[in-house]
C-alpha positions as CSV (number, residue, x, y, z in Angstrom):
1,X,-14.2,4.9,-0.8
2,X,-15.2,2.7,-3.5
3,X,-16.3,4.5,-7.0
4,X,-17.2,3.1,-10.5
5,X,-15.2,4.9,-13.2
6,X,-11.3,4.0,-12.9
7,X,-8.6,5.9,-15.1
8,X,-7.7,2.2,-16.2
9,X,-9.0,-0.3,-18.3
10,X,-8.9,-3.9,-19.8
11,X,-6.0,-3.9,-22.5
12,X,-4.6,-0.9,-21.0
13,X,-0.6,-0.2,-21.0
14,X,0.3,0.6,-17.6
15,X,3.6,1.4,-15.5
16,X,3.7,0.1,-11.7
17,X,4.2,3.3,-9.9
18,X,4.6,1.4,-5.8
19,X,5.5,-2.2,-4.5
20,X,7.7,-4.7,-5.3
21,X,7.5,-3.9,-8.9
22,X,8.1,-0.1,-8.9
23,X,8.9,1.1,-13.0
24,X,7.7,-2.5,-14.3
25,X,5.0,-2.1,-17.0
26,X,2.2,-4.6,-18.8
27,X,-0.7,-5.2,-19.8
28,X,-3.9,-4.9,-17.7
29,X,-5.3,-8.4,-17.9
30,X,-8.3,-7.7,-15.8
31,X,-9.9,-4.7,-13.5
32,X,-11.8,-6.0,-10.4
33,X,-13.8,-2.9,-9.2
34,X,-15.6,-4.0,-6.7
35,X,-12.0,-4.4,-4.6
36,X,-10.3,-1.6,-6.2
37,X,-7.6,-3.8,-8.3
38,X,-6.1,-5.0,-11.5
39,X,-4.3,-7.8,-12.8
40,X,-1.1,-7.0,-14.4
41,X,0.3,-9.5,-17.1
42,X,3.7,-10.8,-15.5
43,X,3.3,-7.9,-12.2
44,X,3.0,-8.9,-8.7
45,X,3.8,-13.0,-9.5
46,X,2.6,-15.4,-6.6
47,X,3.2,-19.1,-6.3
48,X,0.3,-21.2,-5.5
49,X,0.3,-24.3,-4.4
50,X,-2.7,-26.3,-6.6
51,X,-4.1,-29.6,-6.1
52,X,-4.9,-31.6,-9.4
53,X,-8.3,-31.4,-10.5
54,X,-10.4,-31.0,-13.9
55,X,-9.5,-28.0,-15.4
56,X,-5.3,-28.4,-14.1
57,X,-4.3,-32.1,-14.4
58,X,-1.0,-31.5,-12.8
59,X,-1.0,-30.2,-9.8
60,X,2.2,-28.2,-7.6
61,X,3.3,-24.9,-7.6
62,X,2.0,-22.6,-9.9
63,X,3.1,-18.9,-10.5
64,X,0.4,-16.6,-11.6
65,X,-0.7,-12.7,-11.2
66,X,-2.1,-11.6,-7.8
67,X,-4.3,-8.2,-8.4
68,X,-2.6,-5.1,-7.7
69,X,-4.2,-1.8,-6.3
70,X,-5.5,0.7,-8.8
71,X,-3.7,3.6,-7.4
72,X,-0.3,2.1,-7.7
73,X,-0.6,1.7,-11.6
74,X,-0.6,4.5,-14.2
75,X,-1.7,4.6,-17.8
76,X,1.0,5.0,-20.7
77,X,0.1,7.1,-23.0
78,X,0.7,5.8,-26.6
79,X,1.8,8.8,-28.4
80,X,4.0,10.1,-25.7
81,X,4.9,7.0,-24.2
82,X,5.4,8.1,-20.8
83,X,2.7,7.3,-17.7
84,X,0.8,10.1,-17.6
85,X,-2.4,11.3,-15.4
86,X,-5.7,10.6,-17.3
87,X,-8.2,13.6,-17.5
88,X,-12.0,13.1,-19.6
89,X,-13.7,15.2,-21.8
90,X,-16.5,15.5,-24.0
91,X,-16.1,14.5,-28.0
92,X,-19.1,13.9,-30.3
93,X,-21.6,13.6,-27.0
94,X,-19.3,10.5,-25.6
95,X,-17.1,10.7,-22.4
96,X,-13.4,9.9,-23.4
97,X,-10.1,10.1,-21.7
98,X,-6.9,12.0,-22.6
99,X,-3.4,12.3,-21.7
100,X,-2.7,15.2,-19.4
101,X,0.7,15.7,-20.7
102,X,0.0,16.1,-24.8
103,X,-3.5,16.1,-24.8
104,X,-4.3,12.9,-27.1
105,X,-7.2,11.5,-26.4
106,X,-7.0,7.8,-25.5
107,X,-10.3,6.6,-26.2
């Protein structure tokens, strides 16, 4: 089931909680919510294999981030520093998220 509001977002510190990078953490580069994913900076590396063109002038094997699913990331709280579940609340008539653990708001 595909929904619009994701406990992550760009710029986020997150902790891989599944996969081939289980207790990694990084920085969410990108969030892709029509496919449920996020890029991790330096999670779930991939090598392509790119032909020169324009943009790349020398072609070969390149390593970059492949997206990872939403659900196998969690948010790191900054004042607690651990991953933590992300609840929302109300503050000054704005919707903002908070830490479940010590109750800072993130936003």
């Amino acid at each position: 089931m595909k929904y619009e509001g994701f406990h992550i977002k760009k710029n986020d510190t997150v902790k891989i909680i599944a996969g081939k990078d289980k207790g990694k953490s990084g920085k969410v580069l990108r969030v892709i919510p029509k496919k449920d994913r996020a890029i991790v900076e330096k999670i779930n590396m991939v090598k392509r294999h790119m032909k020169p063109n324009q943009q790349t002038r020398q072609g070969g094997i390149l390593e970059r981030e492949a997206p990872i699913h939403i659900s196998n990331v969690m948010l790191i709280c900054s004042k607690c520093t651990d991953p933590t579940r992300v609840g929302y609340k109300t503050v000054d008539d704005r919707k903002v998220r908070y830490c479940k653990k010590c109750e800072e708001v993130i936003d």
